[in-house]
N, C-alpha and C positions, 0 to 999 in steps of 0.2 A: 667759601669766603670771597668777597670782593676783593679785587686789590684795590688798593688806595691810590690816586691819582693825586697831581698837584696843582693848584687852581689854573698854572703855568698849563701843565699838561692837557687841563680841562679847556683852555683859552686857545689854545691851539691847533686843538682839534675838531673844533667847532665847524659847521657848513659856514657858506659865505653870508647866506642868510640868517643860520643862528647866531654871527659876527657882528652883523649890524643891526638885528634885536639888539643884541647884548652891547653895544658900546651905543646905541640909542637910547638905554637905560643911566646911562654913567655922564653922560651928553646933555648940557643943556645949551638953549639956544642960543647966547650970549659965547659959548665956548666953542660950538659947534667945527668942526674944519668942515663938513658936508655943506653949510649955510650956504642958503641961495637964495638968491634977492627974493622971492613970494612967497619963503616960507612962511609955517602954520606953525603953531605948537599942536603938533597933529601925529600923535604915533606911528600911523601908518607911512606919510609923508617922512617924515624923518628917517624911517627904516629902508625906504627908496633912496633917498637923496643919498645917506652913510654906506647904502650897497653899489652905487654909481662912485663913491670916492672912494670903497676899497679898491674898484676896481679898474683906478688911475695910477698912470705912476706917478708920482713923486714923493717930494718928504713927506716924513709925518709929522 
């Protein structure tokens, strides 16, 4: 049997890559915190940009 994870569990353990796939899914560009001045509605572009802002500090 699997064990069962919680989507918490599943969000958390994720690579930093499959982090910013995944919150580049949930992200549009008007919300975006990664937005930079030449963005594209361009999925690949956006999964750059959101893996450069996870990995700044500040708030979120």
């Amino acid at each position: 049997m699997f064990e069962k994870k919680s989507r918490y569990d599943q969000i958390t353990k994720q690579s930093l890559d499959d982090m910013a796939a995944f919150l580049s899914w949930y992200f549009d560009c008007d919300r975006c915190p990664a937005k930079k001045e030449n963005c594209a509605d361009d999925c690949s572009f956006c999964m750059d940009a959101i893996t450069e802002w996870l990995k700044q500090d500040g708030q979120l």
